[in-house]
C-alpha positions in Angstrom: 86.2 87.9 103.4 89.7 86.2 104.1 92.3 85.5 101.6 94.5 82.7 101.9 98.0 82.1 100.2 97.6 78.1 98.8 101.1 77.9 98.7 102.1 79.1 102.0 98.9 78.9 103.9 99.4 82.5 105.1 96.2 83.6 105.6 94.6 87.6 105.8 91.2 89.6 106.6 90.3 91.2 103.8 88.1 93.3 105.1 86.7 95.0 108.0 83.5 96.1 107.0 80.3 95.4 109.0 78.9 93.7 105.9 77.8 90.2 105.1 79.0 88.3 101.6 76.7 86.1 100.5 78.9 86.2 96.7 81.7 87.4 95.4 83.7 87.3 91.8 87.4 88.2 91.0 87.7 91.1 89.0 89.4 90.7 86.0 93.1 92.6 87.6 93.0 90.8 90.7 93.6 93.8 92.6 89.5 93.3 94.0 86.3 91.6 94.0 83.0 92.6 93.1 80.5 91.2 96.1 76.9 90.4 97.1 76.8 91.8 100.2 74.3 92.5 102.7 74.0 93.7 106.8 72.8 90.9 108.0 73.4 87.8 107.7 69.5 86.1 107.6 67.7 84.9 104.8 65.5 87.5 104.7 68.7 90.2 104.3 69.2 88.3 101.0 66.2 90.4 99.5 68.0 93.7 100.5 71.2 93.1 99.1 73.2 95.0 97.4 76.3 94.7 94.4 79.9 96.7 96.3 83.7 96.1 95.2 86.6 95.8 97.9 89.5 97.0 97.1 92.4 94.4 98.5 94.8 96.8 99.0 93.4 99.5 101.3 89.9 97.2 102.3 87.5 99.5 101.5 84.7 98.8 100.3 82.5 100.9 98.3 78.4 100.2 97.3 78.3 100.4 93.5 74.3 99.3 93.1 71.3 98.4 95.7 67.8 97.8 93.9 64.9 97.9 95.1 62.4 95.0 95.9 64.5 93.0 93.7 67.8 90.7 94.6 71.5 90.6 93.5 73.0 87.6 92.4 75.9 85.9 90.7 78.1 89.0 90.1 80.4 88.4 87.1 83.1 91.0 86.3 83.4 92.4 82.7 86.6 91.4 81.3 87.9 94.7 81.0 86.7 95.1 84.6 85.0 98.5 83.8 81.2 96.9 84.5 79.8 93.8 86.2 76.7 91.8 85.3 74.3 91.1 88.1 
């Protein structure tokens, strides 16, 4: 994940994590984003996917849910940011 400054065009890694986003929402502080993520990037890593948040700050991100036999999708944030809808 990179960020990029629109108004400057400054430009930044977000994150150095050996993981694959296939989604990603703000959450509702805009100090993160909740993510689809996965270790591979093939289709078939899609089914093994699991829902982390990255913190922007200090890049880390942490696994907050990984089913199984079934897939994450289209993460959206509560607005209080304490849950996220998968």
């Amino acid at each position: 994940v990179w960020l990029i400054d629109v108004a400057t065009g400054d430009y930044r890694r977000a994150t150095g994590a050996a993981a694959h986003t296939w989604e990603l929402a703000w959450l509702p502080d805009s100090t993160g984003l909740a993510l689809v993520v996965s270790d591979e990037p093939t289709a078939a890593s899609w089914y093994s996917c699991w829902l982390a948040t990255l913190d922007l700050a200090t890049g880390a991100l942490t696994k907050r849910f990984q089913p199984t036999g079934r897939q994450v999708a289209h993460p959206a944030p509560a607005p209080d940011g304490r849950s996220v809808a998968i």
